[in-house]
Steps between C-alpha positions, in 0.01 A plus 500: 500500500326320745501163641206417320592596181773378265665794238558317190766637236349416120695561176444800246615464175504179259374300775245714620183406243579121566558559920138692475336198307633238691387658868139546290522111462584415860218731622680803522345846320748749495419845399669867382779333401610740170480805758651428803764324673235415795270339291148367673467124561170295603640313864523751792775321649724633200718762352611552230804646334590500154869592404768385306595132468843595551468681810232257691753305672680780649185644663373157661836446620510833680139446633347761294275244364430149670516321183505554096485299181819572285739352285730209629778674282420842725572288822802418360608842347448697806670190728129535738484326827140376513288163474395351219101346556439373174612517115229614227524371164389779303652800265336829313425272206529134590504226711931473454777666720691787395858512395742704540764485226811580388492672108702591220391601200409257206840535298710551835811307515458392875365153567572460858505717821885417499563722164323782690842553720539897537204568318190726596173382598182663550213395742236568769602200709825622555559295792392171372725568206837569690423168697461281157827657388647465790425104499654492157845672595421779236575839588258806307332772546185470614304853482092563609279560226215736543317338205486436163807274547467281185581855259837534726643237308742494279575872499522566890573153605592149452209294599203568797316245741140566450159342605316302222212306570432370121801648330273707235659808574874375477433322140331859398806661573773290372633360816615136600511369795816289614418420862237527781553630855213406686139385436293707727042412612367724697526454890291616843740600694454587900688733768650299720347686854164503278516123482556419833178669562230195511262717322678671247661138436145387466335710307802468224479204509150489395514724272775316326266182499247689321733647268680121447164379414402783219871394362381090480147603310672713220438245195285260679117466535205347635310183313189332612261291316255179541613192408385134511596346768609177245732779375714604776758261449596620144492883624752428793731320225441782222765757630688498868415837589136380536609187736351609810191732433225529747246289397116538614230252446185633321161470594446301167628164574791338305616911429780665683582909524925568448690789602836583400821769440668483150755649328318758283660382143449131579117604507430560113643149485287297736174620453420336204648193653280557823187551261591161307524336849077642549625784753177741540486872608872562465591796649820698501542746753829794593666438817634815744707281736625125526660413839659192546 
């Protein structure tokens, strides 16, 4: 790696279709992604890297890679001494955090981690699971799971701490949950020699701007229209996300041009309204980025 260029550690697996789409919204086109670990990317002042969430902090805290995008809930598992730059609220599916939960099945007769006492438990995160034990004073057996965790139960072992993001798959198979660990976004994370670097601090930086911004236009979009001047008044009243659009005076006297950024679901609502208020050429438009 050179000083001029920052190696960037991106996850594979359930995050990787909604990582890819949300660098193609901050600018970013990443490429070769379903064949190689080293996929290309558009910016030749990066690298980068795609591997498993659970192993990205591990690698930028050794230096391997000067920064990553991984789990908060993998910082915590593997106990990584790095720095956080920035939190970003999305998931493979949603807009919500992922869980990590503790399970039994449906007919179980445990209700709390406390009736768990010398039981077994299954999981991935095995070290964020002996800490939340730990906490509560209750002493089990907490074993990895390779996968497939939510079959283990009841026949191999008590109850498992999985990852759900909408709880679909636990209701499918029977299984109640009866306490949560952590709540975990997405996080860019930096080594700490790459980050006291001025331009490898920089350019993360950056990038994490751009990235911050696709995150604040998911749902929203653009609005402008013409509009009597005589009108304004009842417009800037109408809803408070329109309070302060720009507003451009029109060649046509006594007419003004308005520009706005709406929630997307509050537009089906309002244009009828602006249309009863004599708006003209109303145009909704998609928005890439929104940087505050």
């Amino acid at each position: 790696m050179t000083a001029t260029r920052l190696c960037l550690g991106l996850p594979s697996g359930s995050l990787h279709d909604a990582t890819i789409d949300l660098f193609a919204k901050a600018g970013y086109r990443i490429t070769g992604t379903k064949r190689s670990y080293k996929p290309a990317i558009d910016d030749p002042e990066l690298e980068v890297r795609l591997l498993r969430a659970q192993e990205i902090s591990r690698y930028v805290e050794a230096g391997f890679l000067d920064g990553g995008i991984t789990g908060k809930d993998w910082v915590e598992e593997n106990d990584s001494d790095v720095e956080v730059l920035a939190r970003l609220e999305y998931s493979k599916a949603t807009s919500s955090p992922t869980r990590w939960v503790l399970v039994v099945p449906e007919n179980s007769p445990v209700q709390t981690v406390r009736d768990l006492e010398g039981r077994r438990i299954a999981t991935e995160a095995v070290g964020l699971t002996r800490k939340f034990f730990e906490a509560h004073g209750v002493s089990a057996k907490i074993e990895f799971s390779w996968g497939a965790t939510e079959v283990k139960v009841p026949e191999l072992v008590d109850a498992i701490v999985e990852i759900t993001e909408t709880g679909t798959s636990l209701k499918a198979n029977h299984l109640r949950v009866i306490d949560v660990l952590t709540e975990s976004y997405p996080l860019v994370i930096g080594n700490r020699a790459a980050m006291a670097d001025a331009w490898k601090r920089s350019k993360l930086e950056r990038l994490v701007l751009l990235l911050q911004g696709a995150l604040n236009a998911r749902n929203k979009v653009g609005l402008k229209m013409n509009l009597r001047q005589e009108q304004l008044g009842r417009l800037l009243g109408l809803l408070p996300s329109l309070r302060n659009p720009t507003v451009a005076p029109l060649s046509q006297d006594g007419w003004v041009a308005i520009e706005t950024v709406i929630d997307e679901t509050v537009v089906r609502e309002i244009i009828p309204q602006l249309k009863e208020l004599g708006a003209e050429g109303i145009i909704e438009y998609p928005l890439n980025k929104v940087v505050y």
